[in-house]
C-alpha positions in Angstrom: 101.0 97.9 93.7 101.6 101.4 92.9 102.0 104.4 94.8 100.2 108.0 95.1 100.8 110.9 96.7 99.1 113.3 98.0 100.4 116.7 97.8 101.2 117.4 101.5 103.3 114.4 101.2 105.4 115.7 98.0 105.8 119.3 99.6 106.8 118.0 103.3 109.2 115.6 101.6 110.9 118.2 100.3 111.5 120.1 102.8 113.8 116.9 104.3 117.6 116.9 103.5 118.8 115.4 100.2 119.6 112.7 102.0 116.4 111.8 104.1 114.6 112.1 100.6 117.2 109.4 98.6 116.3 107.1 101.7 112.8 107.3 101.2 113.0 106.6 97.8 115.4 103.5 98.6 111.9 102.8 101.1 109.7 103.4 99.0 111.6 100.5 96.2 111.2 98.2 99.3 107.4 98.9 99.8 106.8 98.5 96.3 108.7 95.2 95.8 108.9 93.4 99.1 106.6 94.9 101.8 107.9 92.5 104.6 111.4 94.1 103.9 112.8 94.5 107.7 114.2 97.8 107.4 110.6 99.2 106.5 109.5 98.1 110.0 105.8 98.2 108.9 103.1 98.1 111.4 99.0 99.6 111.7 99.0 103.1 112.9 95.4 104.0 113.2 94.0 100.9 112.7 90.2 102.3 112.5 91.4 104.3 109.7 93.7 101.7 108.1 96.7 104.0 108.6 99.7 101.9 107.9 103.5 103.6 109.6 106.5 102.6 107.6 110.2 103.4 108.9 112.8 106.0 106.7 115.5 105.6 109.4 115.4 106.0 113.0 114.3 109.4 112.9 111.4 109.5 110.1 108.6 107.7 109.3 105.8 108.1 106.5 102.2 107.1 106.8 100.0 105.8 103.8 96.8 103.4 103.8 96.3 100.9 100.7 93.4 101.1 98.4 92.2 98.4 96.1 95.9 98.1 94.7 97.5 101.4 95.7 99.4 102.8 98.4 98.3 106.4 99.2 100.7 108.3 100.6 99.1 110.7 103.3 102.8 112.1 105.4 106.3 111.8 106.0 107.5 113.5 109.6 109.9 113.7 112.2 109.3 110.4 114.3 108.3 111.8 117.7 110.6 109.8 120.2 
């Protein structure tokens, strides 16, 4: 698998701390390599759009669906609760 991103994605990453964007990247290395890694905490978002929700740490999450053999990255936000 590979990832894309889309450019909302790049620019709202960015605009996280240094630190929120090396733990992404540490994520992302999981999603990439072992996709059932537990600190991911993978689950369907939108399920009629095939939205997947992946975990950055308690307080961010990013949101990507998979296509043929690529994860697009749509989002990364502020996890609401």
């Amino acid at each position: 698998m590979k990832p894309i991103f889309l450019p909302g994605f790049i620019a709202s990453l960015e605009s996280f701390p240094q630190q929120i964007q090396r733990k992404f990247e540490k994520q992302l290395r999981y999603l990439l390599g072992n996709p059932r890694h537990p600190s991911l905490d993978l689950k369907k978002y939108d399920e009629a759009r095939g939205i997947w929700q992946g975990r950055v740490d308690i307080h961010v999450r990013f949101y990507f669906f998979i296509e043929n053999n690529t994860y697009i990255l749509l989002k990364i936000k502020k996890h609401p609760k």
